[in-house]
Backbone bond lengths (Angstrom), bond angles and torsions (degrees), N, CA, C in turn:
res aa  C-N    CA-C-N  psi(-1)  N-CA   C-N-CA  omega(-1)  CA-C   N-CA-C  phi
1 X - - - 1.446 - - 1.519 106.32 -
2 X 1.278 122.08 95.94 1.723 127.26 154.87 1.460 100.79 -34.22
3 X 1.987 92.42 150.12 1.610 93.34 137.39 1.418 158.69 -41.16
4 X 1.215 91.90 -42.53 1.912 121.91 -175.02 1.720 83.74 -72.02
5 X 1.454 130.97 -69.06 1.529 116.43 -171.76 1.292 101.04 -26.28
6 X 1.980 117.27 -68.86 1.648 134.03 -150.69 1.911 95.65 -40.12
7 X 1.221 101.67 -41.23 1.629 110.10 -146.55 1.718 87.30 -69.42
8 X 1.474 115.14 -33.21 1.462 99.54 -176.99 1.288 118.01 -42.14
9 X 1.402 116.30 -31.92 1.676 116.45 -121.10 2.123 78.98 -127.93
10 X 0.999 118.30 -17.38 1.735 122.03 -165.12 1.448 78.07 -91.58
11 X 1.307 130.18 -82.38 1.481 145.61 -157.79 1.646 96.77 -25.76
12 X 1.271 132.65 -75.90 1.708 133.20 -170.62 1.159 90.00 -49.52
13 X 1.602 116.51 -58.21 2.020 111.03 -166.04 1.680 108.74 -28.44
14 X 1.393 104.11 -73.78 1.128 120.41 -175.37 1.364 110.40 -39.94
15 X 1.222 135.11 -51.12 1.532 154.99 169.04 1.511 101.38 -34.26
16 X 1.207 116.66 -74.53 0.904 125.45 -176.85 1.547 129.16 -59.68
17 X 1.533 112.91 -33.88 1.137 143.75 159.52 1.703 108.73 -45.15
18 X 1.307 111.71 -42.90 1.522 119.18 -159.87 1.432 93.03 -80.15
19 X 1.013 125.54 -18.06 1.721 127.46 -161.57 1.607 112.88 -94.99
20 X 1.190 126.21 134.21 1.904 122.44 150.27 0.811 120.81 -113.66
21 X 1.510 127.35 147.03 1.371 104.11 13.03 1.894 95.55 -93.49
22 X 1.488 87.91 155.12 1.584 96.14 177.97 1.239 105.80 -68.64
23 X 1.431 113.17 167.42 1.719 120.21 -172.78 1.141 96.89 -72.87
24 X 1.715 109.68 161.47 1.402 146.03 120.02 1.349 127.21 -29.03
25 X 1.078 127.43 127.93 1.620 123.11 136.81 1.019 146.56 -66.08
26 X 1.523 111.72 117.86 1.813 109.91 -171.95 1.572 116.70 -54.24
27 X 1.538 118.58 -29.35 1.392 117.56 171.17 1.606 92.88 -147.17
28 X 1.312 88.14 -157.78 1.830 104.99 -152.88 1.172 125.06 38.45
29 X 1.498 127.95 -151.99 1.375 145.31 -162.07 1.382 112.64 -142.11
30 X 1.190 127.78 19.88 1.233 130.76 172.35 1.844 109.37 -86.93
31 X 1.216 115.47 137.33 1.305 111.54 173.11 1.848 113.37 -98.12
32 X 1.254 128.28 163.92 1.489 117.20 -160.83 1.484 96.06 -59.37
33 X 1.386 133.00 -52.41 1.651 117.79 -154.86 1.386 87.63 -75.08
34 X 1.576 144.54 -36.19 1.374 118.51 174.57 1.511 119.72 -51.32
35 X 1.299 112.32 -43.21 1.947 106.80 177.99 1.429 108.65 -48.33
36 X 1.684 114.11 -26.59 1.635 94.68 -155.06 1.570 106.85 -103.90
37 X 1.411 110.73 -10.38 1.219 130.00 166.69 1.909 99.07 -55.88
38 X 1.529 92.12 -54.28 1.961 90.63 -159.09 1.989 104.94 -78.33
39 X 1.139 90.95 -0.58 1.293 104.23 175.26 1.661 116.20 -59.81
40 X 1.433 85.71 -69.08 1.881 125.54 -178.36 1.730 84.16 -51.71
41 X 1.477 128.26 -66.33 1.268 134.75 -177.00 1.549 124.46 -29.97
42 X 1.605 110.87 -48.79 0.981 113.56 148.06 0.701 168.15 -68.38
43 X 1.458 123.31 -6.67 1.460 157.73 167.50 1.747 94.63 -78.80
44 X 1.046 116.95 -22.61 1.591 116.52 178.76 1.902 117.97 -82.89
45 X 1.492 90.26 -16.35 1.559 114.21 -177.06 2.152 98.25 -30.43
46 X 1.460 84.40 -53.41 1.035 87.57 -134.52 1.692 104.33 -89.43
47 X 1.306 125.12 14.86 1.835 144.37 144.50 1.545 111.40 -72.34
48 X 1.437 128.20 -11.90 1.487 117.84 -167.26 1.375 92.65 -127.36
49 X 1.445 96.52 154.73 1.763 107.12 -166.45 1.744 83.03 -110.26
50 X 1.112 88.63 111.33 1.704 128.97 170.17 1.234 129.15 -77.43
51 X 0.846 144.05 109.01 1.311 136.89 165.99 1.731 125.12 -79.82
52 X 1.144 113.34 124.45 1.768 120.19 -153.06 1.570 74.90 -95.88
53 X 1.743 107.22 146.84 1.301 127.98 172.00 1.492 103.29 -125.02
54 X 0.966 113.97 17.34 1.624 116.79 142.26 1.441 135.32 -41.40
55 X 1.191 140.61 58.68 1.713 107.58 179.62 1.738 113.25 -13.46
56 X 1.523 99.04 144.01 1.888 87.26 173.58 1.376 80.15 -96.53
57 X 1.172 161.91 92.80 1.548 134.43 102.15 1.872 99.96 -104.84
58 X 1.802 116.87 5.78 1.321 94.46 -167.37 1.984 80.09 -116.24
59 X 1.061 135.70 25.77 1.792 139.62 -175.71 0.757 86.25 -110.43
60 X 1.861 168.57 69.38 0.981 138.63 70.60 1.514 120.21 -78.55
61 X 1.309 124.07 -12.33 1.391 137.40 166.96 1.158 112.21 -82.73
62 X 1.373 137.01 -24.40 1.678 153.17 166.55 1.821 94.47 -57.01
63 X 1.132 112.85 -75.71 1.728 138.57 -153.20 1.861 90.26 -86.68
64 X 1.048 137.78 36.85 1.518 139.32 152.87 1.511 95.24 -131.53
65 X 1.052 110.82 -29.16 2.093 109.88 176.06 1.581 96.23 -49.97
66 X 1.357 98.07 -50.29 1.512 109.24 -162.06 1.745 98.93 -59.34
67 X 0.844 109.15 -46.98 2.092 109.96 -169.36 1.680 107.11 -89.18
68 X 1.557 108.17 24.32 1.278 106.71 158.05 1.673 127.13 -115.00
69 X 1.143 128.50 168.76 1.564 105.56 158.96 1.348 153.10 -116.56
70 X 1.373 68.20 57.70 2.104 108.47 -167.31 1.704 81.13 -71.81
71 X 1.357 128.18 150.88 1.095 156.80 139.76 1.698 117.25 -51.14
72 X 1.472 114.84 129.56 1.360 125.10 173.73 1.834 97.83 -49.63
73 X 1.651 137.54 152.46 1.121 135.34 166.91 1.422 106.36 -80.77
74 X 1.291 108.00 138.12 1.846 106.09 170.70 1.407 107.34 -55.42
75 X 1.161 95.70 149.42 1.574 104.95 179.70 1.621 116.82 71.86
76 X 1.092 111.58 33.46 1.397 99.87 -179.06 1.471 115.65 -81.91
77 X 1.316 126.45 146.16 1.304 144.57 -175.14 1.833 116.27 -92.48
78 X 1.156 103.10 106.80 1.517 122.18 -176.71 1.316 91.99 -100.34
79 X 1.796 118.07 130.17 1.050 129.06 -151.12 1.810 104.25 -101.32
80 X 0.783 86.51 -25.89 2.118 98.79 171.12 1.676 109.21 -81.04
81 X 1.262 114.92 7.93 1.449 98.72 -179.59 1.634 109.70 -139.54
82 X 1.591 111.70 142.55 1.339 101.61 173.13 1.678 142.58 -40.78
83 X 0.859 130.88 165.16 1.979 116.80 166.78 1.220 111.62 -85.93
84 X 1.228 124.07 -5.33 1.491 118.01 179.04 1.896 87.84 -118.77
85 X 1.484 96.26 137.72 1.404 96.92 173.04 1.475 129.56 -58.68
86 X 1.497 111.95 168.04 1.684 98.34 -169.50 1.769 94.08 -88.88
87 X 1.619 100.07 -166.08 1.596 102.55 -162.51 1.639 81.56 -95.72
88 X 1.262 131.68 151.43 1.173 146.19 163.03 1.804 114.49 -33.57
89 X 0.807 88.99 133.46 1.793 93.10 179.53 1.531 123.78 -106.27
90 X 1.170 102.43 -18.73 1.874 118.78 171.47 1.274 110.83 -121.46
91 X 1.421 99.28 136.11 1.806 103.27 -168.85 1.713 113.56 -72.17
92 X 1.222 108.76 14.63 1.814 96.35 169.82 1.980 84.70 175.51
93 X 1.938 91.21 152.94 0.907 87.28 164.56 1.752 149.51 -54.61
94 X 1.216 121.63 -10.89 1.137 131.58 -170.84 2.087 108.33 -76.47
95 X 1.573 93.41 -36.34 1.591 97.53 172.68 1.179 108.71 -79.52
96 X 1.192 139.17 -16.01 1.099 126.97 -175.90 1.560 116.67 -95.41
97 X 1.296 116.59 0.77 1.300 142.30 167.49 1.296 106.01 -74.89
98 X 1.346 125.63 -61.97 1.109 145.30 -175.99 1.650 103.04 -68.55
99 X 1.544 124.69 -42.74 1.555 101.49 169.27 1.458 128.01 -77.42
100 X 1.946 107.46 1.49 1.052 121.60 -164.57 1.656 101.47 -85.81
101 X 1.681 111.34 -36.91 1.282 128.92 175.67 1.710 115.94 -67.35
102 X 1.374 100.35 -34.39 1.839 108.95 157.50 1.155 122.45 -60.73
103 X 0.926 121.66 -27.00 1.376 115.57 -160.31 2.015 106.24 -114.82
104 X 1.505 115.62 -11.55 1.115 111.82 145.47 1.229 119.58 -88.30
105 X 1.059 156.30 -0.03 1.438 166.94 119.31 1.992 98.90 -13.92
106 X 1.053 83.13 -78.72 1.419 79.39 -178.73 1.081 123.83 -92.30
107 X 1.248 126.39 56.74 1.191 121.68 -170.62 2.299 76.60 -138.55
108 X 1.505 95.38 -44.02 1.639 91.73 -178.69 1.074 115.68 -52.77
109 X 1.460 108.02 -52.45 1.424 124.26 175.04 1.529 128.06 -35.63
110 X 1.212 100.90 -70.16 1.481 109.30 155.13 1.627 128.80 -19.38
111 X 1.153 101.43 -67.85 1.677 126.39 164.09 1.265 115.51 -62.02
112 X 1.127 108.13 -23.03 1.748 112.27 173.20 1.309 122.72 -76.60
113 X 1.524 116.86 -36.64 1.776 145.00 -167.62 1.706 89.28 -93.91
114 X 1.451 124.29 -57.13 1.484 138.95 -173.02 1.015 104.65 -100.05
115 X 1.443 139.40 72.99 1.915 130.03 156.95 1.534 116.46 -68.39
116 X 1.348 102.90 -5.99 1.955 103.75 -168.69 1.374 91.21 -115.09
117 X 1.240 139.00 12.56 1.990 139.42 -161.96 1.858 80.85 -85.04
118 X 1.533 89.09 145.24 1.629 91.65 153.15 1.687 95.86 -119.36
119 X 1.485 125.86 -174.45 1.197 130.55 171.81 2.095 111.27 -176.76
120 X 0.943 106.12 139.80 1.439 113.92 -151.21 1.313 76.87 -76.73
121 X 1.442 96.08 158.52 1.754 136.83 162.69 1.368 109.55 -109.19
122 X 1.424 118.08 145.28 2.013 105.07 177.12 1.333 94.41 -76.61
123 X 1.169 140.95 -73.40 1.526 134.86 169.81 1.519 123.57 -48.95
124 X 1.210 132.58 -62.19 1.234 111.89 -165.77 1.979 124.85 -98.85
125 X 1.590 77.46 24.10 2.241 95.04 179.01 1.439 103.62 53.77
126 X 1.350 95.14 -170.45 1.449 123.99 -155.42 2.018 100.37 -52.05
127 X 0.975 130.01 90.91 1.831 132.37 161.71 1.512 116.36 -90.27
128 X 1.297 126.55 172.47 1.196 142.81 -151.51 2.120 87.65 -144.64
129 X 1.297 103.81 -165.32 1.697 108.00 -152.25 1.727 79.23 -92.19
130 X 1.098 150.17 -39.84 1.273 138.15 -167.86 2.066 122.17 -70.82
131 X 1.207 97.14 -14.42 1.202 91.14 -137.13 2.414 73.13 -116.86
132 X 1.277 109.81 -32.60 1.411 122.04 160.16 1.390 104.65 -54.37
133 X 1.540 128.34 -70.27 1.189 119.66 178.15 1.325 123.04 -58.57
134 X 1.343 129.74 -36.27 1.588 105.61 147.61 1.293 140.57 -57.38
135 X 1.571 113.31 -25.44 1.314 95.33 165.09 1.268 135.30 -69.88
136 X 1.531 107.88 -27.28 1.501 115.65 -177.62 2.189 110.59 -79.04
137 X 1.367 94.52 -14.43 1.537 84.97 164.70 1.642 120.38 -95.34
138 X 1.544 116.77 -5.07 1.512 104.97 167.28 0.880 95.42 -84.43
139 X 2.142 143.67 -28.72 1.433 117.76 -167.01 1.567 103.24 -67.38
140 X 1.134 99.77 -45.58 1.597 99.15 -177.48 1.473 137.05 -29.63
141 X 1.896 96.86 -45.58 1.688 115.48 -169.47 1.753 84.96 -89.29
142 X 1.015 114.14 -40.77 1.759 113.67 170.45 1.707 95.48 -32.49
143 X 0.820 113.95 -95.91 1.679 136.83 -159.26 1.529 100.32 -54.11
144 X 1.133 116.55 -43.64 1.925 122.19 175.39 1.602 94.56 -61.19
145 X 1.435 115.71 -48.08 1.515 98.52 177.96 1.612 129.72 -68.35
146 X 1.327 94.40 -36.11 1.558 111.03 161.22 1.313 126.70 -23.33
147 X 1.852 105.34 -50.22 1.057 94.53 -161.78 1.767 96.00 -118.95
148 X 1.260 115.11 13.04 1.254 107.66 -148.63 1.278 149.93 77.19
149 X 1.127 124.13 25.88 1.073 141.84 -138.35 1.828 98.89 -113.16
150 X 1.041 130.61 105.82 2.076 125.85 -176.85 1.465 89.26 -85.74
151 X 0.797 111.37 140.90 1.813 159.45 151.72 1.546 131.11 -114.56
């Protein structure tokens, strides 16, 4: 995932961001600065040695989800995180934009210095830079749909 992609998908955020009241969610329990917090979160996935709760005989059926363009299911369950959202970690949405923009920063970077790195996912095991950047663009259109959000 380039920059120029990120900027597609930051540019509405921000848009949307600038506006009140900020959206709703069509489902779950996340409120908007929580999505963008768990956003930023995920982009961090991939600095922490994770442990995938995958069986590996069902991660090659996980990691072909990924190279299709089936949509994440609402409500999906990320196994490292509570069911009730966490308490906000940045005092307003705008920082959390900004740690959201940190944390894809280095996440390119990374991939930029390491193009051959693999690094585990808790769900979808051991990936490489192609198969990460798809996941982080269905969470994305996941969560853009979530909230409504055009891209």
């Amino acid at each position: 995932m380039n920059g120029i992609e990120m900027q597609k998908y930051l540019k509405p955020l921000r848009e949307v961001a600038a506006q009140l009241p900020h959206p709703q969610a069509n489902w779950g329990n996340m409120d908007f600065q929580n999505m963008i917090e768990h956003l930023g979160f995920a982009f961090e996935l991939v600095f922490k040695n994770m442990h995938c709760v995958t069986p590996p005989e069902k991660i090659p059926r996980q990691q072909a989800f990924l190279r299709t363009d089936k949509p994440m299911p609402h409500n999906f369950r990320f196994p490292y995180l509570p069911e009730e959202p966490l308490p906000h970690k940045y005092a307003s949405v705008e920082k959390a934009i900004e740690q959201l923009e940190n944390s894809i920063e280095r996440y390119e970077a990374f991939w930029k210095e390491n193009p051959e790195a693999t690094a585990v996912h808790p769900v979808f095991g051991e990936m490489g830079l192609e198969l990460w950047d798809r996941t982080h663009l269905k969470h994305i259109q996941h969560h853009f749909e979530q909230f409504s959000i055009a891209h």
